[in-house]
N, CA, C and O atoms as a printed pandas DataFrame, in Angstrom:
     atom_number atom_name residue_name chain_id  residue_number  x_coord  y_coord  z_coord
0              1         N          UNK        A               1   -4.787  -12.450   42.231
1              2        CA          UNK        A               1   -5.017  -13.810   41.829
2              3         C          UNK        A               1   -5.454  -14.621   43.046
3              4         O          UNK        A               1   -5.012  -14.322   44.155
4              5         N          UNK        A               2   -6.528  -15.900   42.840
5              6        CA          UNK        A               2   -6.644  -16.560   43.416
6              7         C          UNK        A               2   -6.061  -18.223   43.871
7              8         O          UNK        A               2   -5.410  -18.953   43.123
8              9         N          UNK        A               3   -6.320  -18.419   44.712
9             10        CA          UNK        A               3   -5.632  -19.793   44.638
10            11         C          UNK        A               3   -6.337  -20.827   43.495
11            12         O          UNK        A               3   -5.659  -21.665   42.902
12            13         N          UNK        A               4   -7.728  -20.662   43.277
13            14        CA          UNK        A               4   -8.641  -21.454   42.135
14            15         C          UNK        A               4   -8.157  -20.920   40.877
15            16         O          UNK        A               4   -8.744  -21.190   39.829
16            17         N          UNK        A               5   -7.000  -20.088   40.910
17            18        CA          UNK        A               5   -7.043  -19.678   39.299
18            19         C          UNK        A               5   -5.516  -20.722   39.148
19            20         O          UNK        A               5   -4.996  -20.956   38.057
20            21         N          UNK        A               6   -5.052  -21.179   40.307
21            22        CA          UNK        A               6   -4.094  -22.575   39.794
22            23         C          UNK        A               6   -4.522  -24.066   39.918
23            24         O          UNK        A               6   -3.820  -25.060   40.102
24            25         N          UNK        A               7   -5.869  -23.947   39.766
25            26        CA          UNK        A               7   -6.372  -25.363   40.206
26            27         C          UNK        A               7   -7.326  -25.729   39.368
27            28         O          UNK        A               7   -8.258  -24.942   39.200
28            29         N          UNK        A               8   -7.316  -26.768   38.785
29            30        CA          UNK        A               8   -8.548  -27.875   37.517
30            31         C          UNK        A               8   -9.632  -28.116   38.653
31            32         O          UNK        A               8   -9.635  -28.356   39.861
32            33         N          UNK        A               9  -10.609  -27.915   37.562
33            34        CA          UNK        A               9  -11.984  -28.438   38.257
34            35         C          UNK        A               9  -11.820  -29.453   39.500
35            36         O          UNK        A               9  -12.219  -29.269   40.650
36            37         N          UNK        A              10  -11.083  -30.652   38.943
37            38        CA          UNK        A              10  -11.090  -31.797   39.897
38            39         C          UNK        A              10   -9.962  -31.135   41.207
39            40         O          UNK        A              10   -9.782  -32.106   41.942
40            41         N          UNK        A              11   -9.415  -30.314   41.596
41            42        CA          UNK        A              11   -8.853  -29.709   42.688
42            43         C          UNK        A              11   -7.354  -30.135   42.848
43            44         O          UNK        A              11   -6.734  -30.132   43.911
44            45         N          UNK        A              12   -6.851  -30.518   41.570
45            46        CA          UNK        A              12   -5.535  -31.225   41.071
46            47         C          UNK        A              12   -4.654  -29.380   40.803
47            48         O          UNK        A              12   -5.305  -28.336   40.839
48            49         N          UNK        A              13   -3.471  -29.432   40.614
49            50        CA          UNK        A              13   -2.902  -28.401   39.941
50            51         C          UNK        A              13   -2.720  -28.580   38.859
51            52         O          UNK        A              13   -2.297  -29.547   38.224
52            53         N          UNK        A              14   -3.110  -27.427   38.555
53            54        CA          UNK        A              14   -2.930  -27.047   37.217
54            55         C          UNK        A              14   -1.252  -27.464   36.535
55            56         O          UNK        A              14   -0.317  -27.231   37.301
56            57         N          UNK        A              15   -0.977  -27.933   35.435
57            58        CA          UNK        A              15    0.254  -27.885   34.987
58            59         C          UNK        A              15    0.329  -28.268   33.592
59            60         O          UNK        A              15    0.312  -29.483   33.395
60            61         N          UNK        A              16    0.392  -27.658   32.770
61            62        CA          UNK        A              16    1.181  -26.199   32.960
62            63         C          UNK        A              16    0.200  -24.948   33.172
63            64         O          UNK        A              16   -0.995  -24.943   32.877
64            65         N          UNK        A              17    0.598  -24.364   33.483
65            66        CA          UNK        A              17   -0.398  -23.165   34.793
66            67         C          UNK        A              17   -0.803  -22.138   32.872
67            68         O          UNK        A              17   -0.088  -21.335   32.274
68            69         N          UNK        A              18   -2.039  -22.632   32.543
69            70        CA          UNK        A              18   -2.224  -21.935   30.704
70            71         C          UNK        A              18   -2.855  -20.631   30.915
71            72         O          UNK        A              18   -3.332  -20.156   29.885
72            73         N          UNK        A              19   -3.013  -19.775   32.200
73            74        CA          UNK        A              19   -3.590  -18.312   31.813
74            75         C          UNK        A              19   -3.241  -17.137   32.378
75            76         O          UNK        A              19   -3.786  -16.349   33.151
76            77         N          UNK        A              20   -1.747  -17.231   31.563
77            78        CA          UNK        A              20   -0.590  -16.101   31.297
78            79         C          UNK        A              20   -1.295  -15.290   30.329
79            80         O          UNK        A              20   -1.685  -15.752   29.257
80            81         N          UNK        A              21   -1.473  -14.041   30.702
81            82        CA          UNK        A              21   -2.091  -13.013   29.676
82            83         C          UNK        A              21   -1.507  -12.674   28.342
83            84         O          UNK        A              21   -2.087  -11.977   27.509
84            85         N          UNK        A              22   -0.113  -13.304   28.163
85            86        CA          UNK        A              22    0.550  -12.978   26.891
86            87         C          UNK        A              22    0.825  -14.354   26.243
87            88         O          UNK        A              22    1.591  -14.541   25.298
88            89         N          UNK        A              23   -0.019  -15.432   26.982
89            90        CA          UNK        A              23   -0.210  -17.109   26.266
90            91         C          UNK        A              23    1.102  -17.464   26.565
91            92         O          UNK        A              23    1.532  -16.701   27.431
92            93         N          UNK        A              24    1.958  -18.330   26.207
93            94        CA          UNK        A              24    2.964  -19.729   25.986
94            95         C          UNK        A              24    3.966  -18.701   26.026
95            96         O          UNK        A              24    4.449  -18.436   27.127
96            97         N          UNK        A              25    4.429  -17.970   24.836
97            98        CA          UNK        A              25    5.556  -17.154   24.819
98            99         C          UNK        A              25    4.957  -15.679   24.378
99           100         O          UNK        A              25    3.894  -15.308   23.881
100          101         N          UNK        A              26    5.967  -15.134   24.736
101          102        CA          UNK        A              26    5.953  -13.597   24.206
102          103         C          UNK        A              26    7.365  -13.004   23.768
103          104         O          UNK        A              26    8.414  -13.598   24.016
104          105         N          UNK        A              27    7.313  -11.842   23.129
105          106        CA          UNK        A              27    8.660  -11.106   22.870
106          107         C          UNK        A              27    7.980   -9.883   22.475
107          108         O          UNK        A              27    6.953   -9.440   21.961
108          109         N          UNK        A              28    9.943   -9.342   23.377
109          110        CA          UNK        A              28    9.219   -7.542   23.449
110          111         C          UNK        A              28   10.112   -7.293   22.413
111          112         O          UNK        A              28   11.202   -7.825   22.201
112          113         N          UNK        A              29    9.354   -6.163   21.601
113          114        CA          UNK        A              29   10.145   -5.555   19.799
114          115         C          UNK        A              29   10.670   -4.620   20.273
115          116         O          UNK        A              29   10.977   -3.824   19.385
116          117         N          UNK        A              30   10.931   -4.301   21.211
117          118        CA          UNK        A              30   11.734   -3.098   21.660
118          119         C          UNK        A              30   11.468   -2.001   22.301
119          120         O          UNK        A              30   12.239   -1.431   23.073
120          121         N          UNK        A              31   10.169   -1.598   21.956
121          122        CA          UNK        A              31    9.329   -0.106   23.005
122          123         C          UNK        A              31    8.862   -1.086   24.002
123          124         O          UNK        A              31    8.554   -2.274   24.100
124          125         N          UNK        A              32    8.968    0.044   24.722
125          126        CA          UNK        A              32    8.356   -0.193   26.524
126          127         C          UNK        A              32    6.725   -0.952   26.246
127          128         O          UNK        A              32    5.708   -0.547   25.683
128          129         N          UNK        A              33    7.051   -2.105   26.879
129          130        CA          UNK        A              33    5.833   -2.406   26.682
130          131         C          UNK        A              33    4.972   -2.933   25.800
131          132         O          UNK        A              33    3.753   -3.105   25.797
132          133         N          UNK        A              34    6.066   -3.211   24.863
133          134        CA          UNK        A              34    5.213   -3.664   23.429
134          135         C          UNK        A              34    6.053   -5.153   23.026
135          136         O          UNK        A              34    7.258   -5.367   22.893
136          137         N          UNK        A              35    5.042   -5.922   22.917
137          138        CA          UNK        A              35    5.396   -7.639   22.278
138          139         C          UNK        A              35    4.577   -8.091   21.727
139          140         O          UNK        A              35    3.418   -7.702   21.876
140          141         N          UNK        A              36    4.912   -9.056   20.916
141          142        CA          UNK        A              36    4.109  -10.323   19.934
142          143         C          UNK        A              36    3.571  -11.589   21.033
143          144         O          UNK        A              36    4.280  -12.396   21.634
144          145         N          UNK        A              37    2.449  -11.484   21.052
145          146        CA          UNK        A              37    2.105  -12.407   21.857
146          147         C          UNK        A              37    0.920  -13.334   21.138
147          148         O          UNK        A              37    0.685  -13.076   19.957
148          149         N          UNK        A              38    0.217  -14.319   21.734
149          150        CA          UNK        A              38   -1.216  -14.723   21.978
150          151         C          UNK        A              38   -2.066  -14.410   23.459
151          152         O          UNK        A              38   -1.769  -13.927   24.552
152          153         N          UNK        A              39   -3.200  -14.937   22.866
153          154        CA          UNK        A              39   -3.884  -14.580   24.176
154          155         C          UNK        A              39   -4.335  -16.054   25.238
155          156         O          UNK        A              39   -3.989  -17.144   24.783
156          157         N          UNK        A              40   -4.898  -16.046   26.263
157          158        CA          UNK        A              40   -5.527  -17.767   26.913
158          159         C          UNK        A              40   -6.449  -17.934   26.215
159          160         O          UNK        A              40   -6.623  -19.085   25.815
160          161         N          UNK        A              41   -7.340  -16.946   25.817
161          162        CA          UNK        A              41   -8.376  -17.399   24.726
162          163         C          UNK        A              41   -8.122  -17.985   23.552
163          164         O          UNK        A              41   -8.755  -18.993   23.239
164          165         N          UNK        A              42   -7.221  -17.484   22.771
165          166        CA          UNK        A              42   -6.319  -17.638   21.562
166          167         C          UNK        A              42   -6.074  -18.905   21.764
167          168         O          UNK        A              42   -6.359  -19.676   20.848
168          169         N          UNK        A              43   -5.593  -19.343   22.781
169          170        CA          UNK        A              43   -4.641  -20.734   23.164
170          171         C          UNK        A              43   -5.580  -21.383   23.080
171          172         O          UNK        A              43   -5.461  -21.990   22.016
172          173         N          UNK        A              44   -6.701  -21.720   23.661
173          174        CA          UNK        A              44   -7.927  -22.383   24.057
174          175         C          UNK        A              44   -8.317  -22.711   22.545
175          176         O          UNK        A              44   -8.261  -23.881   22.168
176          177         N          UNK        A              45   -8.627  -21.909   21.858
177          178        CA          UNK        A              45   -9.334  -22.336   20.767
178          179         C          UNK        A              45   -8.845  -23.100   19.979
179          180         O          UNK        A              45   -9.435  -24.041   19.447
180          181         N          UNK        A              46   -6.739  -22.505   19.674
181          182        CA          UNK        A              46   -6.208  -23.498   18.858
182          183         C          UNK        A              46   -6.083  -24.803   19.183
183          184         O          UNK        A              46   -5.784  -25.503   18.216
184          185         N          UNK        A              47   -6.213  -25.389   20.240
185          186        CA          UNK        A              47   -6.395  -26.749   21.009
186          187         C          UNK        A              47   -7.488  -27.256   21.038
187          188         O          UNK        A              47   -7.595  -28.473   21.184
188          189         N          UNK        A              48   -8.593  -26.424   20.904
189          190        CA          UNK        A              48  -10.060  -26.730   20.253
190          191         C          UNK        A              48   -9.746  -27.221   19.262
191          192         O          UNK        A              48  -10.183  -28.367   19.361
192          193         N          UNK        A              49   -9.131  -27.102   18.078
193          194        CA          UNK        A              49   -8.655  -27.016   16.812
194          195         C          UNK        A              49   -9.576  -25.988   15.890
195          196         O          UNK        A              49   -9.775  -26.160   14.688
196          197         N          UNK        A              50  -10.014  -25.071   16.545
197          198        CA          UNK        A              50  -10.124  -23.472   16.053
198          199         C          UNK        A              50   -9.664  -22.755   15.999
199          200         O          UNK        A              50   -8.855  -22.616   16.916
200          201         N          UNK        A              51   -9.708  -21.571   14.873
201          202        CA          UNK        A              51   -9.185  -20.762   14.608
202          203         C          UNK        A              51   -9.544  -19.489   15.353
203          204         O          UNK        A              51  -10.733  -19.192   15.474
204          205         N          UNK        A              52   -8.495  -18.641   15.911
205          206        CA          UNK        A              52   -9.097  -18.046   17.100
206          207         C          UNK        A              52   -9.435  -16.550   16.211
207          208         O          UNK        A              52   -8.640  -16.223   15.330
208          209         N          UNK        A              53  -10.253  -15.966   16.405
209          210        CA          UNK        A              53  -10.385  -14.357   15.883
210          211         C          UNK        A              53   -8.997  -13.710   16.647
211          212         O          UNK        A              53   -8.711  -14.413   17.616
212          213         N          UNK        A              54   -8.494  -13.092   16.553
213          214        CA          UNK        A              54   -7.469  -12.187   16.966
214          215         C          UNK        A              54   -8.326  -11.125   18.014
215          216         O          UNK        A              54   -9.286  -10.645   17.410
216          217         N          UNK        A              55   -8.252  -10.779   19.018
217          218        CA          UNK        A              55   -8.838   -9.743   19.427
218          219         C          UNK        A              55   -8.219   -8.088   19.427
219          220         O          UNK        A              55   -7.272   -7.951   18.652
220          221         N          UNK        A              56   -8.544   -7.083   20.034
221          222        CA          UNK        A              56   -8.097   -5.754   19.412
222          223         C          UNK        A              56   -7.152   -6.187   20.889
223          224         O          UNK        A              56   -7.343   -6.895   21.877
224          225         N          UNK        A              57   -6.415   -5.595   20.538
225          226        CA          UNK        A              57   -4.900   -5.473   21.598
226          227         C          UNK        A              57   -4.310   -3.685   22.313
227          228         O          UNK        A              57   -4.261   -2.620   21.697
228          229         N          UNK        A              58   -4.082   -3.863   23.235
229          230        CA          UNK        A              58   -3.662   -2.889   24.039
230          231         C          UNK        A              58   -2.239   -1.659   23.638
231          232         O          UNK        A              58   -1.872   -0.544   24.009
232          233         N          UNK        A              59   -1.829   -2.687   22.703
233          234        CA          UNK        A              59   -0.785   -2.051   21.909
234          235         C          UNK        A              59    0.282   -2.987   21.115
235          236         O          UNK        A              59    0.985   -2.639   20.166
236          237         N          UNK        A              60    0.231   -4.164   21.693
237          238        CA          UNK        A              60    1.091   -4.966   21.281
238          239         C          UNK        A              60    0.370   -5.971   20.287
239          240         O          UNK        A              60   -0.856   -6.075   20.326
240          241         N          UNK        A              61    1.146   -6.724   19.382
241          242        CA          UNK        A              61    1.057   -7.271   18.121
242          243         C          UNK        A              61    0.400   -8.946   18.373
243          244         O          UNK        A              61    1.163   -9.893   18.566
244          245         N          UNK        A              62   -0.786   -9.068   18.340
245          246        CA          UNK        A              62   -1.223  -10.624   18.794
246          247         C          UNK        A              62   -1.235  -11.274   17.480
247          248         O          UNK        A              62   -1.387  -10.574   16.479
248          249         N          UNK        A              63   -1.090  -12.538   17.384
249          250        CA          UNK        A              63   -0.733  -13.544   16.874
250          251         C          UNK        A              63   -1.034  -14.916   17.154
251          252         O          UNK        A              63   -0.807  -15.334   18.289
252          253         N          UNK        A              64   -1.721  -16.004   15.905
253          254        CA          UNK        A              64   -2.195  -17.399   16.288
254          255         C          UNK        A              64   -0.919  -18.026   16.718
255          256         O          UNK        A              64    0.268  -17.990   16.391
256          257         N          UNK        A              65   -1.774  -18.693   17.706
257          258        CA          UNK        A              65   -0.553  -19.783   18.549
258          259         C          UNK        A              65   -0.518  -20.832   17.587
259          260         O          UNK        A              65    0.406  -21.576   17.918
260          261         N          UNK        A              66   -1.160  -21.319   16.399
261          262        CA          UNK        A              66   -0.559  -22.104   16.073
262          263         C          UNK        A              66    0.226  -21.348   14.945
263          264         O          UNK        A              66    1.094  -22.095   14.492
264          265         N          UNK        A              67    0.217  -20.393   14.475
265          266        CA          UNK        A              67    1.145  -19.381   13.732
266          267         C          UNK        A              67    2.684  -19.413   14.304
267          268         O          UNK        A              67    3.746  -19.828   13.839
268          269         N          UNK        A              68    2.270  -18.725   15.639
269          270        CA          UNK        A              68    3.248  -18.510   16.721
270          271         C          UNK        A              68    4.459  -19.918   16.420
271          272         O          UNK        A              68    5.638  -19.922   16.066
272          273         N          UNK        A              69    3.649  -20.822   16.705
273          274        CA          UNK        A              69    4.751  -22.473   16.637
274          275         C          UNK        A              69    5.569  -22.738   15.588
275          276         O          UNK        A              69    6.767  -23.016   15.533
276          277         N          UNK        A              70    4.490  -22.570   14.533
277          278        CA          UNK        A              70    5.243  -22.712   12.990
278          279         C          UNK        A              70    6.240  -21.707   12.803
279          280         O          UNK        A              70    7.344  -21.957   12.320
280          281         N          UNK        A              71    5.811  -20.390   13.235
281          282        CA          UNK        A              71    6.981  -19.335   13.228
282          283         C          UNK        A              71    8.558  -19.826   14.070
283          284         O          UNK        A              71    9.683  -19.669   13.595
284          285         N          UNK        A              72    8.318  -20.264   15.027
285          286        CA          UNK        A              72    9.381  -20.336   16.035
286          287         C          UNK        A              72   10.023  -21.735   15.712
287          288         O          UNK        A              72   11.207  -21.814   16.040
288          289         N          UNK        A              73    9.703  -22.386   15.376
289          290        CA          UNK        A              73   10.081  -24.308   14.650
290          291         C          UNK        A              73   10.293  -23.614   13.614
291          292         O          UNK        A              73   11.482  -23.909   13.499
292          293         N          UNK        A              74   10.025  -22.662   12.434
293          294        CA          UNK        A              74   11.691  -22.252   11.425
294          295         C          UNK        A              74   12.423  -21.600   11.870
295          296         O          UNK        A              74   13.371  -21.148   11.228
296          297         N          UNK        A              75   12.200  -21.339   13.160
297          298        CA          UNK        A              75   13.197  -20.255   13.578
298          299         C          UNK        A              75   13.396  -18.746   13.467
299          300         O          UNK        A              75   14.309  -18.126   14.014
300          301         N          UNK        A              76   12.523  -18.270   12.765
301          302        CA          UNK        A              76   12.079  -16.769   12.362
302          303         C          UNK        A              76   11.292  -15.994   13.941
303          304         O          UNK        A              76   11.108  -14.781   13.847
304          305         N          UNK        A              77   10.994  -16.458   14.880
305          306        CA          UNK        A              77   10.506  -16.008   16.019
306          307         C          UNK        A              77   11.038  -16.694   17.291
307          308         O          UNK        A              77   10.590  -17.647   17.929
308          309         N          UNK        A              78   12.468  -15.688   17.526
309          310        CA          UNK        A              78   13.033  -16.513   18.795
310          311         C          UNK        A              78   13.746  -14.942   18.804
311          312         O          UNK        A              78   13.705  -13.926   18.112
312          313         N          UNK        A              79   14.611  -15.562   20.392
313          314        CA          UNK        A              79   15.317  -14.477   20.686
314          315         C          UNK        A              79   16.440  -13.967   19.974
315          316         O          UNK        A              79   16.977  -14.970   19.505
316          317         N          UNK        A              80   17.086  -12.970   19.635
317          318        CA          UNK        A              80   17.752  -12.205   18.799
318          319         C          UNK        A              80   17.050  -11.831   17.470
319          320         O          UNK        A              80   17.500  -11.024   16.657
320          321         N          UNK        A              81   15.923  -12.502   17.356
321          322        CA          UNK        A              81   15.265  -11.955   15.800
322          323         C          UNK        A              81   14.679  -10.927   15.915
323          324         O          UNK        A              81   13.850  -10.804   16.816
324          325         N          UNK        A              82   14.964   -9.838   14.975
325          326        CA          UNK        A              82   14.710   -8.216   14.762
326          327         C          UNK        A              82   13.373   -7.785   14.595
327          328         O          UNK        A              82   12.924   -8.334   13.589
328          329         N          UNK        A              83   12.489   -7.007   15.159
329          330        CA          UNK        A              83   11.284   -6.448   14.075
330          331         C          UNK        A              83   11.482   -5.172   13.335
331          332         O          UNK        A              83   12.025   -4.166   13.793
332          333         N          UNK        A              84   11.080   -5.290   12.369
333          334        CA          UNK        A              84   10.819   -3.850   11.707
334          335         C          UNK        A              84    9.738   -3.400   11.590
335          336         O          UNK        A              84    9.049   -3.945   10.727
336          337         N          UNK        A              85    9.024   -2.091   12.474
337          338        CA          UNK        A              85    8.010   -1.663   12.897
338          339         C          UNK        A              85    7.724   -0.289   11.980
339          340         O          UNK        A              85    8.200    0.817   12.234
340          341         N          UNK        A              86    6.752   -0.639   10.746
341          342        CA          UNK        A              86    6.238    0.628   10.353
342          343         C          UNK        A              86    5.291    0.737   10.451
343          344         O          UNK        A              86    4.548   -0.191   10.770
344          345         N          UNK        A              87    4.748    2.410   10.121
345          346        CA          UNK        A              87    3.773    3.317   10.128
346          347         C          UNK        A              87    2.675    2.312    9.365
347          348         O          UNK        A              87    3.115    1.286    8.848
348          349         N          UNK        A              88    1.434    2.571    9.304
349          350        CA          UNK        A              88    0.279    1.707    7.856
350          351         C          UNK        A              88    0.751    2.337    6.962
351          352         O          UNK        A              88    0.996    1.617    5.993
352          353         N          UNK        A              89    1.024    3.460    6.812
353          354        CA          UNK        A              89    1.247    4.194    5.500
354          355         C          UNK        A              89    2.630    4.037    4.675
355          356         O          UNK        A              89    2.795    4.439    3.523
356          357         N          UNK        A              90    3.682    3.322    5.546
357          358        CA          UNK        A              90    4.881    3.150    5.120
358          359         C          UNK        A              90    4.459    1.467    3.832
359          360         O          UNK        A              90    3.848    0.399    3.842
360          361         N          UNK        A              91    5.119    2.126    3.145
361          362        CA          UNK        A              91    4.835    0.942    1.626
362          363         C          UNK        A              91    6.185   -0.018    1.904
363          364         O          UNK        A              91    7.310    0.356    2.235
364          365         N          UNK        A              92    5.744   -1.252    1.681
365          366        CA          UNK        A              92    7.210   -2.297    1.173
366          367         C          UNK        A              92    7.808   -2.201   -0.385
367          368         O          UNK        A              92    8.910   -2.498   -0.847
368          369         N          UNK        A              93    6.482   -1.605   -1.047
369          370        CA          UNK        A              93    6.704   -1.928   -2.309
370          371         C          UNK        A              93    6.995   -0.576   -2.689
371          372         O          UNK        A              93    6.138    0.260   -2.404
372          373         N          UNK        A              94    8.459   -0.043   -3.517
373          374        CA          UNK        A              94    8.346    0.978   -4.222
374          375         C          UNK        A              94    7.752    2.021   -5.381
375          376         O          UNK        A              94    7.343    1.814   -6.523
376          377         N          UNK        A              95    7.905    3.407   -4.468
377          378        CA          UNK        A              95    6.687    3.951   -5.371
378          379         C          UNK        A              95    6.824    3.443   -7.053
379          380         O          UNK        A              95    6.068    2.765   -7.748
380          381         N          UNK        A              96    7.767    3.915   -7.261
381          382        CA          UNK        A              96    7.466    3.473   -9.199
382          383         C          UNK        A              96    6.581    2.348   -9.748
383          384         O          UNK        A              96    5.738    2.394  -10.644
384          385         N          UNK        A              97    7.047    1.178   -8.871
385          386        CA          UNK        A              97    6.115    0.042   -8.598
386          387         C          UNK        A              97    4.944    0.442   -8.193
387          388         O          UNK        A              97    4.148    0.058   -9.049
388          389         N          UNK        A              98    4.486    0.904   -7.507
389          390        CA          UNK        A              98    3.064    1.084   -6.554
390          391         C          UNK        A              98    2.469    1.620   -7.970
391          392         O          UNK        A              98    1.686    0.912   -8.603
392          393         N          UNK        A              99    2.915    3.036   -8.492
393          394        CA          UNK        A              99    2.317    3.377   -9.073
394          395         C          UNK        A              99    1.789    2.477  -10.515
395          396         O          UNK        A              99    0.644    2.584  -10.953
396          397         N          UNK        A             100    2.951    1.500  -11.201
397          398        CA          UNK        A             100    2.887    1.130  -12.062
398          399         C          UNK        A             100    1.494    0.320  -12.267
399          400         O          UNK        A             100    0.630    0.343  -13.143
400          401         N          UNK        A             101    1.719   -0.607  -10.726
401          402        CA          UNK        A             101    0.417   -1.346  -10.223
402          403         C          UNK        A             101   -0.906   -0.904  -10.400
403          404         O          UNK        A             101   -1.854   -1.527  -10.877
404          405         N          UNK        A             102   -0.864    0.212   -9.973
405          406        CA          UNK        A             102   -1.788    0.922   -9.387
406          407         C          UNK        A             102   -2.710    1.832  -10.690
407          408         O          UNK        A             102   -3.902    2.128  -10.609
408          409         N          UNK        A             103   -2.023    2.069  -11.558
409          410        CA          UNK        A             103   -2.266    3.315  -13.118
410          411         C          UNK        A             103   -3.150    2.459  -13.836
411          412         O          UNK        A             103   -2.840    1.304  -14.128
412          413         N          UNK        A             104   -4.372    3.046  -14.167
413          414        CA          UNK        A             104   -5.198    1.866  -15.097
414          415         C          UNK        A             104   -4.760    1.762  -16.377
415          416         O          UNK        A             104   -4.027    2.701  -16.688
416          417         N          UNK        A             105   -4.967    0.856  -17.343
417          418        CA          UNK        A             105   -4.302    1.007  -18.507
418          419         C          UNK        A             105   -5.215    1.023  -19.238
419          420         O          UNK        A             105   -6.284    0.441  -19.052
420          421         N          UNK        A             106   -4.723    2.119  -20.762
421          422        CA          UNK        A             106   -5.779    2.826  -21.370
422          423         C          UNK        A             106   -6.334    1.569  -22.466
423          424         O          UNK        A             106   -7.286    1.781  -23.217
């Protein structure tokens, strides 16, 4: 890092210092290395008042910062809250259900 990567155009400091690679907050779900984050880009845009594309991620789970806020102001994204991490192929909905859904009707 450079010293210009804590400093505004006008040669003021930066504050709050906005290009943390995992944005405002993060949390790790439990494997090495793996959290729910945003990105500085992400951040940038929602303050644009755009909606940011999500970009492809390194392994961990990205998420809109203004998502992120609304999540954490009900309280569903803070510390001690659990993830449950499945497979794509793991269903929420039970098979009998899936199938019922799913069976065309004659």
């Amino acid at each position: 890092m450079e010293p210009s990567d804590f400093v505004k155009p006008d040669g003021s400091l930066m504050k709050p210092w906005d290009k943390n690679d995992f944005g405002a907050n993060a949390w790790s779900v439990g494997a090495r290395g793996m959290y729910v984050h945003t990105t500085p880009t992400d951040e940038h845009q929602v303050l644009a008042g755009k909606t940011p594309e999500l970009s492809a991620s390194h392994g961990c789970i990205h998420i809109n910062p203004a998502e992120r806020n609304e999540m954490m102001a009900k309280g569903y994204l803070q510390a001690g809250v659990k993830f449950i991490i499945k497979k794509y192929d793991a269903h929420l909905i039970p098979a009998p259900m899936r199938k019922a859904a799913t069976t065309p009707k004659p």
